[in-house]
C-alpha positions in Angstrom: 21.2 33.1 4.0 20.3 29.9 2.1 22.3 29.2 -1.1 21.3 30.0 -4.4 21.6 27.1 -5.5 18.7 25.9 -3.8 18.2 22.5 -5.8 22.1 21.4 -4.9 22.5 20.1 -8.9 25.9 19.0 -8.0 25.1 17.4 -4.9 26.5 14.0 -4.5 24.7 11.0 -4.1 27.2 8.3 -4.0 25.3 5.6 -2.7 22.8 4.0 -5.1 21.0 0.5 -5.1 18.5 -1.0 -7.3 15.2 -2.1 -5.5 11.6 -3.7 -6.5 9.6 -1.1 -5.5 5.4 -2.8 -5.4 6.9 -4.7 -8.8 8.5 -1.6 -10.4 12.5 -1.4 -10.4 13.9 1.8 -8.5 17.3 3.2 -9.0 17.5 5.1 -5.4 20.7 7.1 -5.1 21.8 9.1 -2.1 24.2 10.6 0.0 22.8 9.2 3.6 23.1 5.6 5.2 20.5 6.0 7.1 18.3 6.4 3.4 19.7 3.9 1.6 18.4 1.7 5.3 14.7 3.0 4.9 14.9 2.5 1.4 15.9 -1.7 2.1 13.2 -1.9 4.9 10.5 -1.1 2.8 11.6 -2.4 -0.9 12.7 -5.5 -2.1 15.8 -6.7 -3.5 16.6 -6.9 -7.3 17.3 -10.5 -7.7 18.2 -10.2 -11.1 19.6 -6.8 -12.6 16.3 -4.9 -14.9 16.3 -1.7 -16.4 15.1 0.9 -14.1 11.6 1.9 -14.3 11.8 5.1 -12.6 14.7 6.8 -10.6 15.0 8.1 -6.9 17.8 10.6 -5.8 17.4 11.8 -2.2 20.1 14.5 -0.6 20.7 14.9 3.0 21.5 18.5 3.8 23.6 18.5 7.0 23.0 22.2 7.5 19.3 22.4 7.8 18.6 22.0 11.8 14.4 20.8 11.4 13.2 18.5 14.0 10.4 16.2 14.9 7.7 16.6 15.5 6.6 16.5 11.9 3.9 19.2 10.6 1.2 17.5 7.9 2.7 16.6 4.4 0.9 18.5 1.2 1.1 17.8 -2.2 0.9 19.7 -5.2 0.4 18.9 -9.3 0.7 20.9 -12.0 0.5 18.7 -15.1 3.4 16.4 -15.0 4.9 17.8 -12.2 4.2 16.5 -8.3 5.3 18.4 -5.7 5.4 17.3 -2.2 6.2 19.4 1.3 6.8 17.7 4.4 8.8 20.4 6.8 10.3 23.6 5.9 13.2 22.0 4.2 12.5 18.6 3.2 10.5 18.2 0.0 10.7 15.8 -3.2 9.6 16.3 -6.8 8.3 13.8 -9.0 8.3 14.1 -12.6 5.8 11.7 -14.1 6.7 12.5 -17.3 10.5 11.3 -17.2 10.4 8.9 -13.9 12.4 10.9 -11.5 12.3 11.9 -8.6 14.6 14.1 -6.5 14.5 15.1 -2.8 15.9 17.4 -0.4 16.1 16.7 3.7 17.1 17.2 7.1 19.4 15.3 8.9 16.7 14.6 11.0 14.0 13.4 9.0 16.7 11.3 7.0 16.9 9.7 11.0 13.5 9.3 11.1 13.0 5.4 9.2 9.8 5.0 10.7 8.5 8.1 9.2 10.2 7.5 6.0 9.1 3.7 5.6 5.4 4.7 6.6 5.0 8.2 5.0 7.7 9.1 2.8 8.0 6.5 0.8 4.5 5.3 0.8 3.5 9.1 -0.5 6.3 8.4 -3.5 4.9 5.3 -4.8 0.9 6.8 -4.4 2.2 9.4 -6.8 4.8 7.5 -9.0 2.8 4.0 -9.4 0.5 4.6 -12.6 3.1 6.2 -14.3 4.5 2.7 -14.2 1.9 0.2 -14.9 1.4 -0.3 -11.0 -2.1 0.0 -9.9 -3.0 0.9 -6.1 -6.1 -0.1 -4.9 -8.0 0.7 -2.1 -8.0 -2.6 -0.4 -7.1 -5.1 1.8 -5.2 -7.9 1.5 -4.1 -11.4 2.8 -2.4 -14.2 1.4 -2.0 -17.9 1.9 0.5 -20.1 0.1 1.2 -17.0 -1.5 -2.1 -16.6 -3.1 -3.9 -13.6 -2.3 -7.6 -12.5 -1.3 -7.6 -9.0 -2.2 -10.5 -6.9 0.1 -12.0 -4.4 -1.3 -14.7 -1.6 -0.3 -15.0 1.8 1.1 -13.9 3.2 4.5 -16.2 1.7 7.5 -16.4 -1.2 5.3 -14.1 -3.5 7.3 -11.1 -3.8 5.4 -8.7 -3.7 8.5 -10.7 -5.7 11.5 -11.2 -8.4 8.6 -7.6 -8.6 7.1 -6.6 -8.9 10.9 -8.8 -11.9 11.8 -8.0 -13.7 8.3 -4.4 -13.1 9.6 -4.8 -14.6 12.9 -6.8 -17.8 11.5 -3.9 -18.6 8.9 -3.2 -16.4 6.6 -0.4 -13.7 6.5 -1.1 -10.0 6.9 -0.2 -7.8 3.0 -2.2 -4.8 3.5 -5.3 -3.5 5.1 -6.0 0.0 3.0 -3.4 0.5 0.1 -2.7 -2.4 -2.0 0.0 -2.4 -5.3 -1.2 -4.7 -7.9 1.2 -5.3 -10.8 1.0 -7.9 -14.2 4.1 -10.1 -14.6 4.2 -12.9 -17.5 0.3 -12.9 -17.4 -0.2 -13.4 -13.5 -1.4 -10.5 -11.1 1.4 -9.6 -8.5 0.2 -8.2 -5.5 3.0 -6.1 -3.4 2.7 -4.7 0.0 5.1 -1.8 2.2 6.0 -2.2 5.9 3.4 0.0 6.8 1.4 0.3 10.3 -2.3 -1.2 10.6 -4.8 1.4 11.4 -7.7 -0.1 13.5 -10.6 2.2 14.7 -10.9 2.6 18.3 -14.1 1.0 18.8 -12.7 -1.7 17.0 -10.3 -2.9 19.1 -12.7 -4.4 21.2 -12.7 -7.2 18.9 -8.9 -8.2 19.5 -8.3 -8.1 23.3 -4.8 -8.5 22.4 -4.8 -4.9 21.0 -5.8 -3.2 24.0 -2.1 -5.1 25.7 0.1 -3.7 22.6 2.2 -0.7 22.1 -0.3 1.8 20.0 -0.2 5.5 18.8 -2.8 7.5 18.2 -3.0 8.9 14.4 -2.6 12.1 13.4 -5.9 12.5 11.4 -8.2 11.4 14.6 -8.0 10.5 18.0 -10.1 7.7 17.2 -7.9 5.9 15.3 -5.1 3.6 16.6 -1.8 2.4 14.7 0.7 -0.9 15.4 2.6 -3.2 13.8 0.7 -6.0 12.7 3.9 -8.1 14.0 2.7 -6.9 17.1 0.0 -9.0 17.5 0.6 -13.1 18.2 0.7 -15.2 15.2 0.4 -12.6 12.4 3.1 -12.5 9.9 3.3 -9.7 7.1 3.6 -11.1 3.2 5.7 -9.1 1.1 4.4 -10.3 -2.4 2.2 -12.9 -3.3 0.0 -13.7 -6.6 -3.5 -12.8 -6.3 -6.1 -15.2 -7.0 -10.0 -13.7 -5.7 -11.4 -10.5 -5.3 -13.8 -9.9 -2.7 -15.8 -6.8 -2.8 -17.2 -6.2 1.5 -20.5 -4.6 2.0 -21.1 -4.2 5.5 -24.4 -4.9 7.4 -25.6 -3.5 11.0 -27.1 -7.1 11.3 -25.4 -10.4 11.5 -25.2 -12.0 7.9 -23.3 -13.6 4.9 -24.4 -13.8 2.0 -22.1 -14.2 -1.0 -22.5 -14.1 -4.5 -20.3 -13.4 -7.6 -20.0 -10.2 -9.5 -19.8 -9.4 -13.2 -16.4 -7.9 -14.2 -18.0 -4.6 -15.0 -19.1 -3.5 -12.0 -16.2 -5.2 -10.1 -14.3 -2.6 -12.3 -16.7 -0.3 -11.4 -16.1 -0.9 -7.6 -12.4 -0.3 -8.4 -12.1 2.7 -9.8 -13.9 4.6 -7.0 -11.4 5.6 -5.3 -8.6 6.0 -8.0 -6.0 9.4 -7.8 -6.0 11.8 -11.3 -3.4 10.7 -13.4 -1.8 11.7 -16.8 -3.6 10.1 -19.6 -0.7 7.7 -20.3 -0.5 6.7 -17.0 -3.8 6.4 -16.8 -4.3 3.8 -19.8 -1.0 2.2 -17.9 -3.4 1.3 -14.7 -6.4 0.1 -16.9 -4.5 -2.7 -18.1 -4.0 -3.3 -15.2 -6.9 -3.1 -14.4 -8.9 -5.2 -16.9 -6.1 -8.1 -15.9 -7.6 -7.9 -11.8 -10.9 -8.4 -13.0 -10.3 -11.3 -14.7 -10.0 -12.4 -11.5 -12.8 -14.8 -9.7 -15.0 -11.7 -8.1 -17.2 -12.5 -5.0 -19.5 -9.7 -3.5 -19.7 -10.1 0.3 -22.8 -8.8 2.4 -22.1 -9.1 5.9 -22.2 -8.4 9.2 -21.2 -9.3 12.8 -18.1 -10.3 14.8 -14.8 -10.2 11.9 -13.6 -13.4 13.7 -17.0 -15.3 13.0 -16.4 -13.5 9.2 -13.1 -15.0 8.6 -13.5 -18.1 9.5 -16.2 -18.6 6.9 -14.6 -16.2 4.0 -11.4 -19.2 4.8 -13.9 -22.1 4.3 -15.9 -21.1 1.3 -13.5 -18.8 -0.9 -10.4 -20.8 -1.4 -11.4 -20.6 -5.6 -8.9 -22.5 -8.0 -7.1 -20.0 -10.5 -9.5 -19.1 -13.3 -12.9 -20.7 -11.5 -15.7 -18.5 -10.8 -18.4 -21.0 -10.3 -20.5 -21.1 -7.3 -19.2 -23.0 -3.9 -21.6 -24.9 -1.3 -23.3 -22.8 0.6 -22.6 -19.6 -2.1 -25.9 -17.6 -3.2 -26.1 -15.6 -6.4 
């Protein structure tokens, strides 16, 4: 018979660290190692101590017995409340309202880092990001010099074969489907998490190297395969970087590119697509935010063809100076 006191308000959580978490500072308390480890694998370090932006207590209870393999996670919202279920007795809520979070698991899952650093904890900062300024995109992105190319469209649009092939011609691998963009002293930070690349099948073919590496198939479809992008000769993954272009992918079924530049409106447009529900203050939060990316030198690219051939050309023609939108040789509007 479980306790009554099902939350555990008295648990313990001893251990507690302060993290940047995609530009936001995270108190994350807890009572397991093995947390606190995840937690360092996929946050930054607080260089210099901040207020806490929002608040993280995670409890290990040694008495529940779950194992792998995993089941789906679900989430639920009821107004300011998130809810989110990932076995029978590991869960976390998120109060958007206050900042805090608080989280209940198995010995087990608390084992698992690779599940925590690519699900877990991805899943927390979807849900708690608006709430604190921090806007996630649907994109891509790559960086060089630590100055980012930020890769937006829609699924089938690219985003992953493209962020690849930039990051095997010079430039270092961020993201290549959830991107955290925050606004620090007037300059657009971008942040990415230690998570796993997610290549179609079919896609594959155009990195031979793939087909040699370690993959897993994903749990959503068969079609889909998952690796480190540290996998893969001569990629290396940026943590944060400062972004400096925008570009918007439209994929062709022929062989093309054509570029041209795109008004901030329907660049914001684009953007907010795919956006989550939030509160209405959280919500205002991410337009800021918003309106600060857009300011951004915004290219829309129509193209098509072999993401190698792509790359090589998006390197040699959009390497914009902060604050220039004007057209480039070989540009069309």
């Amino acid at each position: 018979m479980r306790s009554p006191d099902f939350l555990h308000k008295n648990a313990e959580t001893e251990l507690c660290e302060d993290y940047i978490a995609a530009g936001a500072v995270c108190r994350f308390s807890t009572n397991s190692v093995r947390l606190l480890d995840a937690a360092r694998e996929t946050f930054l370090p607080l260089k210099r101590p901040r207020a806490a932006d929002f608040s993280v207590r995670f409890w290990v209870d040694e008495s529940d017995r779950s194992e792998p393999p995993w089941p789906t996670p679900y989430v639920r919202g009821l107004d300011h409340l998130v809810f989110a279920g990932f076995d029978e007795g590991s869960s976390m809520l998120v109060d958007l309202r206050a900042r805090r979070v608080i989280g209940r698991f198995s010995p087990a899952m608390a084992a698992d880092c690779a599940y925590y650093k690519s699900v877990i904890l991805p899943m927390l900062m979807t849900i708690m990001s608006a709430s604190v300024g921090v806007a996630e995109l649907h994109c891509a992105c790559v960086a060089k010099n630590q100055e980012a190319l930020l890769l937006i469209g829609p699924s089938g649009a690219g985003k992953s074969t493209l962020s690849l092939a930039l990051s095997q011609c010079g430039f270092g691998f961020v993201s290549d489907d959830r991107t955290f963009c925050s606004v620090e002293n007037g300059e657009v930070q971008v942040w990415g998490l230690p998570t796993r690349l997610k290549l179609r099948r079919e896609a594959a073919s155009w990195f031979p190297e793939v087909q040699a590496s370690p993959v897993s198939s994903g749990s959503k479809s068969e079609s889909d395969v998952w690796l480190e992008p540290e996998q893969l000769g001569g990629v290396k993954r940026v943590r944060q970087c400062r972004a400096t272009s925008l570009i918007f992918l439209e994929r062709r079924d022929d062989s093309e590119f054509r570029l041209r530049t795109l008004s901030s409106s329907e660049a914001l447009r684009r953007l907010s697509v795919d956006l989550m529900e939030e509160l209405p203050e959280a919500a205002a939060k991410r337009l800021e935010t918003l309106k600060r990316i857009i300011e951004l030198p915004r290219w829309l690219l129509q193209y098509g063809g072999e993401p190698q051939v792509i790359a090589q050309q998006i390197s040699q023609q959009i390497v914009v100076p902060e604050g220039c939108c004007a057209e480039r040789s070989g540009v069309s509007e």
